[in-house]
ZAMARGU-4260 file (C-alpha; in steps of 0.2 Angstrom, whole numbers, plus 5000, padded with zeros to 4 digits):
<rodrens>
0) 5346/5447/5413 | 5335/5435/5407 | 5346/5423/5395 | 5353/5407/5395 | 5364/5397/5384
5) 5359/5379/5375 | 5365/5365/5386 | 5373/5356/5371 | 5384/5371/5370 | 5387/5373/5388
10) 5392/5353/5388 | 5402/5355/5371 | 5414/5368/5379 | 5415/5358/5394 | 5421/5343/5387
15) 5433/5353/5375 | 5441/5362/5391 | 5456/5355/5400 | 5452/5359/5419 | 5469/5356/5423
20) 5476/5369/5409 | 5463/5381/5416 | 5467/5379/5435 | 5488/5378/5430 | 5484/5399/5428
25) 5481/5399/5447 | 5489/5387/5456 | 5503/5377/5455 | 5500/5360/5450 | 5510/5343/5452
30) 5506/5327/5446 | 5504/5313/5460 | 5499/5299/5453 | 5481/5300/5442 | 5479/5317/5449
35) 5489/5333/5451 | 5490/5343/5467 | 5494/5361/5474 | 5491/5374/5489 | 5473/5376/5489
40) 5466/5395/5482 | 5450/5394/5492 | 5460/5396/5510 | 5477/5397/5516 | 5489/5381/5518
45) 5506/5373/5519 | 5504/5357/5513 | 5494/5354/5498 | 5477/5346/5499 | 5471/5352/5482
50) 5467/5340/5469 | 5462/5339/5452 | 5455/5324/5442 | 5459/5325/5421 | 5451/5311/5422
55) 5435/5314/5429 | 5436/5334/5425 | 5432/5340/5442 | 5443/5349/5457 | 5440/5346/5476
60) 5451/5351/5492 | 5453/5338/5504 | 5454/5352/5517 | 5441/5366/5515 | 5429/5355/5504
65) 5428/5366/5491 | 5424/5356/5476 | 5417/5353/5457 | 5420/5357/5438 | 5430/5369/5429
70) 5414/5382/5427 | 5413/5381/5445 | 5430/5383/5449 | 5430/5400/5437 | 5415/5404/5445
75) 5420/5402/5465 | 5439/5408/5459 | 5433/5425/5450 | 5418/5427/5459 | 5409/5427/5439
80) 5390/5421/5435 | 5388/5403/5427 | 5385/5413/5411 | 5402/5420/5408 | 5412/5407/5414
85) 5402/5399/5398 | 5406/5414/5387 | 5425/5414/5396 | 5428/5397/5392 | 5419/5396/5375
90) 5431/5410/5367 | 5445/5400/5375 | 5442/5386/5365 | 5436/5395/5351 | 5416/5389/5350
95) 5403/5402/5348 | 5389/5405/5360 | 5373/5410/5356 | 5365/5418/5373 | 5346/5416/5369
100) 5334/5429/5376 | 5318/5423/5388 | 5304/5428/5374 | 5291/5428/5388 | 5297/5445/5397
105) 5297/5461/5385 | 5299/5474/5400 | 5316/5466/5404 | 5320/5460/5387 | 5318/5480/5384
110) 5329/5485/5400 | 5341/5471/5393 | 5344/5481/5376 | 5346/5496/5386 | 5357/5490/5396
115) 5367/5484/5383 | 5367/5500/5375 | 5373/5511/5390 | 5387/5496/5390 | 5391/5499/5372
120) 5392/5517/5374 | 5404/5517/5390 | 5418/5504/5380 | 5416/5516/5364 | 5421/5530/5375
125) 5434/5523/5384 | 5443/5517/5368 | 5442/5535/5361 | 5445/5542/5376 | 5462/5532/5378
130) 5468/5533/5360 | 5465/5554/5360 | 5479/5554/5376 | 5491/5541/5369 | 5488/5545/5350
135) 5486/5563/5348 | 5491/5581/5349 | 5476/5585/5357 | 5479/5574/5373 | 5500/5578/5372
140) 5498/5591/5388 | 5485/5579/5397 | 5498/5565/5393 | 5514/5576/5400 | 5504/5581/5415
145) 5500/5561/5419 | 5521/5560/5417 | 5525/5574/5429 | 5512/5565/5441 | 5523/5549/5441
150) 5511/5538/5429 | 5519/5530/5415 | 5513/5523/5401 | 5510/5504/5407 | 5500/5511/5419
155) 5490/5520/5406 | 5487/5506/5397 | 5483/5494/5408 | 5469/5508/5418 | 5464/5513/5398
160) 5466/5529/5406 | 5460/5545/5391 | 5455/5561/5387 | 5440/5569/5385 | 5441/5588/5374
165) 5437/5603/5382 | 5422/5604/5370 | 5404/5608/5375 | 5398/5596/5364 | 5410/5584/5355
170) 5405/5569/5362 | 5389/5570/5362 | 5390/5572/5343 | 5400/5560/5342 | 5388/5548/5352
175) 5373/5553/5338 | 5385/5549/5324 | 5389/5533/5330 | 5369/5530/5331 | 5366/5532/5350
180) 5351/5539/5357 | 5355/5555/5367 | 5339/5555/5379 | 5345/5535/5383 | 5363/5542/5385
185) 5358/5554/5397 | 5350/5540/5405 | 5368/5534/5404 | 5377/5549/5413 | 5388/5551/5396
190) 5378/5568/5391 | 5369/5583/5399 | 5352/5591/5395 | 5349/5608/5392 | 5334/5617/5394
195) 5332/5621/5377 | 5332/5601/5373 | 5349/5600/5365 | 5365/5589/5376 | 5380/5594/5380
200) 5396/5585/5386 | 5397/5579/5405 | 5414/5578/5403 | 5426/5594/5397 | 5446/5594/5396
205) 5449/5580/5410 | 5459/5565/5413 | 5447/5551/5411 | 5448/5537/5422 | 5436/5523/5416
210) 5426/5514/5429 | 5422/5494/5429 | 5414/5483/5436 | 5417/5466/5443 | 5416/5460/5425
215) 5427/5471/5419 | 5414/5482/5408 | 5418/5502/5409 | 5403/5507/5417 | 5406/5524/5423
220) 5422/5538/5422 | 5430/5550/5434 | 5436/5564/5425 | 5451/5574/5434 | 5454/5593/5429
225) 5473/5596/5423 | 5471/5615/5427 | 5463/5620/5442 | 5450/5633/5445 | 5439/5637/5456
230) 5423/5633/5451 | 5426/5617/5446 | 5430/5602/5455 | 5446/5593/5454 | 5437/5574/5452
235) 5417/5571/5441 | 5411/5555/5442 | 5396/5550/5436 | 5380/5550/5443 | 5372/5533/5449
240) 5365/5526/5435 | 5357/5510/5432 | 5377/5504/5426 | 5384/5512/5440 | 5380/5510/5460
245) 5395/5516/5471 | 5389/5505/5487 | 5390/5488/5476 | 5406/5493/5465 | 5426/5491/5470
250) 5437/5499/5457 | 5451/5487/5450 | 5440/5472/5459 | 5439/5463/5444 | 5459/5465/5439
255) 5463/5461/5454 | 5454/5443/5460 | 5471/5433/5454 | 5480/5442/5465 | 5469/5442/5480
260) 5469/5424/5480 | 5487/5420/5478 | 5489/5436/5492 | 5476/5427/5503 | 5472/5446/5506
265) 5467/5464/5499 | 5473/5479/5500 | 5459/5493/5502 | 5460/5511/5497 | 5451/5526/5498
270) 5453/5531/5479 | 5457/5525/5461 | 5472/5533/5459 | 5480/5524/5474 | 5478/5510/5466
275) 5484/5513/5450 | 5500/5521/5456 | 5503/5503/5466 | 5499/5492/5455 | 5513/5486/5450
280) 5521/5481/5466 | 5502/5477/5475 | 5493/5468/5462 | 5480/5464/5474 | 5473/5484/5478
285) 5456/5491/5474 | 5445/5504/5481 | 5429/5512/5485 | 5423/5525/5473 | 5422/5539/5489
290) 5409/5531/5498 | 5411/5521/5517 | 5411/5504/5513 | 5396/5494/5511 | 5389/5479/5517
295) 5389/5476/5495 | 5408/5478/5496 | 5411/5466/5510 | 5400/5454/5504 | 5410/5455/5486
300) 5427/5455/5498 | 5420/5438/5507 | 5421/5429/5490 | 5440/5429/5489 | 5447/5432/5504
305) 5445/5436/5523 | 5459/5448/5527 | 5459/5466/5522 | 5472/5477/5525 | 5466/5497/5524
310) 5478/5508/5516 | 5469/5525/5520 | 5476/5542/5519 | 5490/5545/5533 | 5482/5561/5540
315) 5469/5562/5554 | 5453/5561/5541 | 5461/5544/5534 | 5463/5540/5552 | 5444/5544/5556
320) 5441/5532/5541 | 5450/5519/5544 | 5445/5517/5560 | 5426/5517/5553 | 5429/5505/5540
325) 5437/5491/5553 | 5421/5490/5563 | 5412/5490/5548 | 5423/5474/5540 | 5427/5465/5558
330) 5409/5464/5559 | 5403/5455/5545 | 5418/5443/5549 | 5431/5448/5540 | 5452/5451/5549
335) 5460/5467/5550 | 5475/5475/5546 | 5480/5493/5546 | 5493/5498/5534 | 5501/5516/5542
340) 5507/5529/5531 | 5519/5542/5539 | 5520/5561/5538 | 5500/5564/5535 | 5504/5556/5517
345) 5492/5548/5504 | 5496/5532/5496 | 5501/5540/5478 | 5511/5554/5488 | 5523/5541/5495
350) 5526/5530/5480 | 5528/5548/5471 | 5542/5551/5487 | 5548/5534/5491 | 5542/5523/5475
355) 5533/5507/5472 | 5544/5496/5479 | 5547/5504/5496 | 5528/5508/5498 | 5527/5487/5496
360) 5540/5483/5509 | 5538/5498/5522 | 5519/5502/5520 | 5508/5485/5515 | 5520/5471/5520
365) 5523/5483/5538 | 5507/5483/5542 | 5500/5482/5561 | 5487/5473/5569 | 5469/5480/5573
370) 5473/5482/5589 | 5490/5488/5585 | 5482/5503/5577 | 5467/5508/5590 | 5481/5510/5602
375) 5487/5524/5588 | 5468/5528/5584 | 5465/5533/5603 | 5480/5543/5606 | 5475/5557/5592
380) 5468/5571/5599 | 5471/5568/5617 | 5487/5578/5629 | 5494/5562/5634 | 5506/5575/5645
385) 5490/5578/5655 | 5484/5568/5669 | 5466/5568/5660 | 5474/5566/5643 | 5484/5549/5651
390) 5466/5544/5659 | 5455/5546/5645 | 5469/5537/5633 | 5470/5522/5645 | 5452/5521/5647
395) 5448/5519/5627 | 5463/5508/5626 | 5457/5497/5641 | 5439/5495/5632 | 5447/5489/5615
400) 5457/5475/5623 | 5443/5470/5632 | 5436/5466/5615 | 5451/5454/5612 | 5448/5434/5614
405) 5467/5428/5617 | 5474/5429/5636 | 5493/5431/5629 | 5484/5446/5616 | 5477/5454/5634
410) 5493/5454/5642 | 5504/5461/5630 | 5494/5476/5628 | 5492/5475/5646 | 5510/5478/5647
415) 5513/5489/5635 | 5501/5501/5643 | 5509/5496/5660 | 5527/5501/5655 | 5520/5515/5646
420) 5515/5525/5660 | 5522/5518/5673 | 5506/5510/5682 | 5506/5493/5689 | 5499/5478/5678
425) 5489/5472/5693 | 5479/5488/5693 | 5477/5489/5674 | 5470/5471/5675 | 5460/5475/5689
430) 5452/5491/5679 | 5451/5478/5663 | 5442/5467/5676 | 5429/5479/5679 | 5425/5483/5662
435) 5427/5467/5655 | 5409/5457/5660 | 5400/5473/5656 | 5407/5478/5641 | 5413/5462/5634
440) 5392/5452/5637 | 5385/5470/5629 | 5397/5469/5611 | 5398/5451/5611 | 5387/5447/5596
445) 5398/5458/5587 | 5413/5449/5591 | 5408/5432/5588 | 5405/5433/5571 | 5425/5436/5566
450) 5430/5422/5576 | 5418/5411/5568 | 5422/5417/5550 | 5439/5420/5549 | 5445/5405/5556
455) 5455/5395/5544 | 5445/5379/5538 | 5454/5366/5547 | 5456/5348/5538 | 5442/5335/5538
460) 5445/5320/5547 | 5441/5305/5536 | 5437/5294/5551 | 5420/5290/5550 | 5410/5276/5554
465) 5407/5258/5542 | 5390/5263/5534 | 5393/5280/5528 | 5408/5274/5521 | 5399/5259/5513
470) 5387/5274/5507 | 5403/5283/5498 | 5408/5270/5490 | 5391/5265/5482 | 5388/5283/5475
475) 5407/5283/5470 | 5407/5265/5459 | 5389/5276/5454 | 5398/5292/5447 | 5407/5283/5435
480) 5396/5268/5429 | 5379/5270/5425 | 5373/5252/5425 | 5382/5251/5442 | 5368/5265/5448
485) 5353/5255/5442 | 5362/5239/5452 | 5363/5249/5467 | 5346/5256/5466 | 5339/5237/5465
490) 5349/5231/5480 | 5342/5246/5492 | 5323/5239/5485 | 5318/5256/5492 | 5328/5258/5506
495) 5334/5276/5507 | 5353/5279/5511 | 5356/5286/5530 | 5365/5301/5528 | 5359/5315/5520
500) 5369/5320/5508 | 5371/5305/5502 | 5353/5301/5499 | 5351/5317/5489 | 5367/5314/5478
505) 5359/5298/5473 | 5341/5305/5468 | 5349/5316/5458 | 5360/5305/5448 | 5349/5293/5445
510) 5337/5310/5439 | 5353/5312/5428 | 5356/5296/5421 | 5335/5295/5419 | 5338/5311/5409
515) 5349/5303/5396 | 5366/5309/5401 | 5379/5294/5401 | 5395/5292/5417 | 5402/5309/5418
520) 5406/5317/5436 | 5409/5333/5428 | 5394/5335/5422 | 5384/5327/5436 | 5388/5339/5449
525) 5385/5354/5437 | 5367/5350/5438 | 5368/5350/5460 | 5358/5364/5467 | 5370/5372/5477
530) 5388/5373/5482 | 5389/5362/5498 | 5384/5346/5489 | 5394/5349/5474 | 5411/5348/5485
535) 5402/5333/5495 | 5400/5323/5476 | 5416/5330/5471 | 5423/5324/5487 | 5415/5306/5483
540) 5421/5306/5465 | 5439/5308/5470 | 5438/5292/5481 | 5452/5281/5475 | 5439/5261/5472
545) 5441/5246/5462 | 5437/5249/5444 | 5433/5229/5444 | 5418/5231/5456 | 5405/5217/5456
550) 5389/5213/5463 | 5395/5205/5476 | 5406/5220/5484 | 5392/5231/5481 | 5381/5222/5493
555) 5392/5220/5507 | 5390/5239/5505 | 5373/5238/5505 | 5371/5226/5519 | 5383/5240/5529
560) 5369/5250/5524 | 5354/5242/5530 | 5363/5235/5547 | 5365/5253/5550 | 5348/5256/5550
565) 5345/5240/5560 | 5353/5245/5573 | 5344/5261/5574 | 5329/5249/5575 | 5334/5242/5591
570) 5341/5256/5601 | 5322/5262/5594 | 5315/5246/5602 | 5327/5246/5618 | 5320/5263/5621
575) 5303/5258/5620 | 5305/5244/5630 | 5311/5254/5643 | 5300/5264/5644 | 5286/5251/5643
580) 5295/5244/5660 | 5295/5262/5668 | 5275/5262/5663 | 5275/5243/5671 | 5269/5236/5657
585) 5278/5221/5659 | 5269/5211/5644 | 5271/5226/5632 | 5289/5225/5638 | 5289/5207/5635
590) 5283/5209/5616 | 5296/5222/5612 | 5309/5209/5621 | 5305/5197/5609 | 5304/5209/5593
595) 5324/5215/5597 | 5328/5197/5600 | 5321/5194/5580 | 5331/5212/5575 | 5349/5204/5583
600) 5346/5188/5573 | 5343/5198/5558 | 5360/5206/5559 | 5369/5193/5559 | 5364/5187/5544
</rodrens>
């Protein structure tokens, strides 16, 4: 969507916005000093290495890196688009934001209203829906049946679960009255067309579950028939439309993203209603909307966390999927856990048997390892009281543990088998033995990937050697003093700071001061280009300097600096020298001895 919001008014909401306030709604904050600290939300720790400047406006974690300002936080946090932390935070503190439309683009400006529109439509519906099974006689026997299925009505709320009459045309009219254009809400998937060009309802006399997106905008329904026939289908969604693709949406996702963080995991279902019956004791559920999970669906899993544990349907279809859905998500890098339902049950038949809290305890909190379920996975299906029942189980367990990376992991599954079935541990490792260089050399690009990404980010060391240190400091006394900037900027005389990251920091803050903007490392590292050197200026900012700094500190640093690059002269020099002597060019040698002899003395200086 083509729009964007005035930078006066993105600036004005930023400087009116407490970032600690916001972050206090996630994490647990403790003042230390100048700055408060808590468990970090991006990635699982013990000791707090999460900090947050009031000062200075910006956030950064000492042991993941993840840094910057309070849009970004909202943004890395809730997985949302830059706009609507903007629009989030600008109706938290209460200033108005115009979103202005790109005037250069009709065609989109066009699909923008139109996409508005089908929005519009979808909230209007939902609302009615809701209030006609709270709030009247016509929903009273949809509402009794959502009681004798165990819902209740805070559930119902929160789900703004309705009703939709079992009229052929009530809501289309109701569309037209309300000025919608029915050939756009067709479009839409709200209304049917007949052959003779009038519309009728999609949905008739069902429990209307409204879908959202990750914004939280009612996209789509799923319309669940209290009195079974059969000609009808117990569950109509609606069709794909352009509000709604099933492969790039995860139900509850958006109600959920506090939860995942704070979990440092998600639970995954197979249906909507499995997540609305557990809600209240596993805040951090969702679910596909019946569709294998999609690379879409990881990808939006990745932004907030990197374990996932499936809740599928106990019986052997659940099994099947579940099994699916792990070599799907183990692939893109994610951890798996399985939780196991007994007696061929669903998820909403056990909270219905056992209730919330048990399903919490016994079913999500009891959940077993990957591994731990294959071993179950493989045993479906097969005799086990048979000698080719035994062999065929045995030989599908041996090649998932050869998938396995930990020795100890090996050998207790080793074991297990062994004592099992009574077969010696030597000739299981053997077998494993055998299949192992084959199997393991053929799968292992598939492995690889989870290991890499799963691991837990460990903490940076802050050992490093004098220059780039001396480089920090500069660009930290620059952050929060302009004139300091164009003090540095003269001492270098052109010289370009060794590191990387550093040298591209300082272009762009002196872009940024050039620009107008005065001292402010909130807003300075809004305007970086891309995540990894936001948490590397955030990182700089948070550096604990002398307030008092004067020109002569500043170029000791820059001295460090160029020393640094001195010395890279002369290894450059040694090199060339030697290979001047290997050539035997002993006068080219000679002239190159003399010129590192000249570099030494300049060092010292």
């Amino acid at each position: 969507m083509n729009e964007r919001i005035p930078e006066e008014t993105v600036e004005e909401i930023r400087r009116k916005t407490d970032i600690v306030d916001i972050i206090s709604d996630f994490v647990q904050l403790k003042k230390q000093g100048r700055n408060y600290f808590g468990l970090c939300p991006f990635h699982g720790e013990n000791s707090p290495s999460f900090s947050v400047s009031p000062d200075k406006q910006i956030f950064h974690c000492f042991g993941c890196g993840a840094g910057g300002n309070v849009y970004t936080f909202l943004m890395d946090h809730d997985g949302v688009t830059f706009q609507e932390a903007v629009l989030q935070l600008g109706s938290r503190t209460g200033i108005s934001v115009n979103v202005e439309p790109d005037k250069n683009n009709r065609s989109e400006q066009q699909e923008d209203i139109s996409y508005k529109n089908h929005l519009e439509a979808h909230d209007l519906l939902a609302k009615f829906y809701h209030h006609l099974l709270l709030n009247t006689s016509e929903g009273q026997e949809a509402l009794e049946y959502m009681y004798s299925r165990g819902f209740n009505e805070e559930q119902l709320k929160t789900f703004k679960v309705g009703w939709a009459l079992p009229s052929w045309d009530f809501t289309a009219q109701f569309l037209k009255n309300k000025g919608f254009d029915l050939p756009s809400m067709e479009q839409a998937g709200l209304v049917i067309k007949r052959d003779d060009g009038s519309y009728f309802d999609r949905f008739r006399g069902r429990v209307m579950f409204p879908i959202e997106n990750d914004r939280g905008q009612v996209v789509a329904f799923s319309g669940r028939i209290i009195q079974p026939t059969s000609d009808e289908p117990k569950y109509l969604n609606s069709p794909e439309t352009p509000l709604f693709q099933k492969n790039k949406l995860l139900f509850n996702y958006h109600r959920a993203r506090g939860s995942i963080r704070r979990e440092q995991s998600v639970v995954l279902y197979e249906g909507f209603a499995d997540v609305i019956s557990s809600n209240e004791y596993v805040g951090h559920g969702i679910a596909t909307m019946g569709t294998s999970i999609s690379d879409q669906h990881i990808q939006m899993i990745k932004r907030l966390t990197n374990q996932v544990i499936l809740c599928y349907d106990g019986d052997q279809a659940g099994v099947e999927a579940s099994y699916r859905a792990s070599k799907e998500i183990t692939a893109k890098g994610l951890a798996v856990k399985v939780a196991v339902l007994p007696g061929k049950l669903d998820p909403d038949d056990y909270i219905q048997k056992h209730g919330g809290k048990a399903f919490r305890q016994e079913v999500i909190d009891s959940s077993v390892s990957l591994m731990a379920f294959k071993m179950r996975y493989h045993r479906f299906g097969k005799n086990l009281q048979t000698e080719d029942g035994r062999i065929n189980y045995i030989s599908a367990a041996l090649k998932e543990i050869a998938f396995l990376s930990g020795a100890v992991e090996k050998e207790l599954y080793l074991k297990q088998l062994s004592d099992e079935f009574d077969i010696s541990l030597e000739s299981l490792q053997a077998q494993l033995n055998d299949i192992a260089p084959r199997f393991t050399k053929t799968n292992s690009d598939l492995r690889k990937p989870a290991v890499q990404t799963a691991a837990i980010p460990q903490r940076r060391s802050m050992l490093m050697p004098a220059y780039q240190t001396a480089e920090r400091r500069l660009l930290a006394h620059m952050m929060v003093n302009e004139d300091t900037a164009y003090t540095v900027q003269a001492l270098l005389n052109g010289a370009i700071l060794n590191k990387d990251e550093h040298q591209a920091i300082l272009t762009y803050l002196l872009a940024f001061y050039e620009s107008g903007h005065q001292a402010d490392p909130g807003a300075f590292v809004q305007i970086l280009p891309d995540r990894h050197l936001r948490a590397f200026a955030t990182e700089v900012s948070m550096m604990e300097i002398n307030p008092e700094v004067g020109k002569e500190e500043l170029n000791d640093y820059v001295l460090e600096v160029l020393k640094y690059q001195k010395m890279l002269k002369i290894k450059e020099k040694e090199s060339e020298e030697k290979e001047a002597e290997r050539r035997k060019d002993y006068r080219r040698a000679a002239e190159i001895g003399m010129e590192i002899i000249k570099l030494r003395k300049a060092l010292k200086r």
